[in-house]
N, C-alpha and C positions, 0 to 999 in steps of 0.2 A: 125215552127220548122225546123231546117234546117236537110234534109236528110242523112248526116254525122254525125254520134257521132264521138267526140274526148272521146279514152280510155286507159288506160294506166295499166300495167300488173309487178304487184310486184312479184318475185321469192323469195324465201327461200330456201335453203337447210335444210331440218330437219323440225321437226317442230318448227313453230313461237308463243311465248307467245306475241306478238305485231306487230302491222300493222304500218310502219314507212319510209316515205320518206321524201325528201326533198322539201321541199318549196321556196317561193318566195313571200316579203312582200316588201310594203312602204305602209307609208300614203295615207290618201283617195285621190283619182282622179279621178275625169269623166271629160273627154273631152268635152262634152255636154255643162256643167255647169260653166269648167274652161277654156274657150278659150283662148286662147294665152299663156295661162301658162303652162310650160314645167313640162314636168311627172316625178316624184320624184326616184329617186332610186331607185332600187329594192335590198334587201338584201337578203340572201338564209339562210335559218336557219332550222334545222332538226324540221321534223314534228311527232306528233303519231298521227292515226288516231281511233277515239275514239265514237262508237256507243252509247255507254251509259251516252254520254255528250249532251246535248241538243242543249248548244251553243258553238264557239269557244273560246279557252283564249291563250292568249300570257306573254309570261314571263319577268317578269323585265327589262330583256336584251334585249328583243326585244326593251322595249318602252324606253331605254334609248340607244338603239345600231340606234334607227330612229329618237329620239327626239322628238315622238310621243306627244301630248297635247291632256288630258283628256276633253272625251267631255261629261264627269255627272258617277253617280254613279249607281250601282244596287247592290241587294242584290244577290248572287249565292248559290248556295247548293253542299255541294261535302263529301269527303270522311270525312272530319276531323270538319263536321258542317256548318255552313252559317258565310258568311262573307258579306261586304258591300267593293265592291272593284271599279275601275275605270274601266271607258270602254272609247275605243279608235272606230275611225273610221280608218280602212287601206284598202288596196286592196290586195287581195292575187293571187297567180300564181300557181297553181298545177304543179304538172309533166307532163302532157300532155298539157301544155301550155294554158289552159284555165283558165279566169281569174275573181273573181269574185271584183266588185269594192264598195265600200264604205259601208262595212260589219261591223257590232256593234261588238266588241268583246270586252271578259273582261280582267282583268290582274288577273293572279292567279301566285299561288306556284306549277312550275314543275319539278319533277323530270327528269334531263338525258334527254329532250326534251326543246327545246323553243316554241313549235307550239303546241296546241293542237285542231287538226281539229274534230267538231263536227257533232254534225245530221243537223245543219243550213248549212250547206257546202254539207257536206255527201248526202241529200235528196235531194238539190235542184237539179231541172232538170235533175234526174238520171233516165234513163230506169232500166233494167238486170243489179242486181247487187254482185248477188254470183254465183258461179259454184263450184260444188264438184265433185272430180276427183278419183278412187277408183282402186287402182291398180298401177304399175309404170310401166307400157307398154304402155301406149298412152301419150303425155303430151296436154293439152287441153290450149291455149291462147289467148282471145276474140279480140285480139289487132291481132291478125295473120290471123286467122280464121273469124272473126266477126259474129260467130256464137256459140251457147253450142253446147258442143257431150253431150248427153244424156246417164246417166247409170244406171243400173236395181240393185238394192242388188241382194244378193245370199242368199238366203232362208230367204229374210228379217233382215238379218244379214250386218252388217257393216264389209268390210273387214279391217285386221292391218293394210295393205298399204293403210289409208285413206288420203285423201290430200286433203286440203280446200283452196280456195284460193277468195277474193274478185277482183272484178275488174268491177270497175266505169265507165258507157260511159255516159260524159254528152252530152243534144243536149242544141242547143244556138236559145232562143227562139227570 
């Protein structure tokens, strides 16, 4: 595991009803496997990032914005029932420039995002992945600091100035 985590630190003003950055996709590629052959493009396309999704899916426009080729089917489960959709191999590129390559993803219906990053993203080789911040006197940043500040309630109570924030270090095993 290498001694450096790469981690990257989303701001809000207010509070956030979604966790949403930008991304970075092409088709699969490992240099391992595809020697001599030049690395595909990378395209950038907004991301949501989604705990309650098991795996990633990408949107129509992704896989006609890459020219993506379906590599089989799977059944998925979501908000409006199961469906039998295509899945694609691509590589994706986080905001912190880490990268993960030849990732099963499926094609779904999204709204106002083309990216939907999963728990198969989300979980892989994550340490520390939330910090709560309570008050707006200290602001707390894992990407500055590389550390949590730690903070106590007040009578077991949650103060109004609460502020949540996730923030992802992966290490590269």
């Amino acid at each position: 595991m290498s001694s450096t985590p790469q981690a990257f630190t989303v701001e809000y003003n207010g509070i956030a009803n979604a966790l949403a950055t930008n991304c970075g996709i092409c088709e699969a590629y490992n240099p391992a496997f595809q020697q001599g052959q030049r690395h595909p493009p990378i395209s950038e396309f907004k991301a949501l990032w989604d705990t309650g999704a098991m795996g990633s899916v990408v949107s129509t426009n992704v896989v006609q914005t890459l020219g993506l080729k379906s590599t089989g089917k799977a059944r998925v489960f979501h908000a409006n029932g199961e469906s039998i959709v295509n899945t694609y191999s691509i590589n994706i590129l986080l905001p912190n420039q880490v990268a993960f390559s030849t990732l099963r993803v499926t094609e779904g219906v999204l709204n106002d995002t083309d990216v939907l990053i999963g728990m198969d993203i989300i979980s892989r080789n994550v340490k520390d992945c939330c910090c709560i911040r309570i008050g707006t006197e200290y602001s707390t940043n894992i990407v500055r600091k590389q550390y949590y500040n730690r903070f106590q309630l007040n009578n077991n109570h949650l103060s109004d100035n609460l502020q949540f924030g996730c923030c992802l270090k992966y290490y590269k095993y």
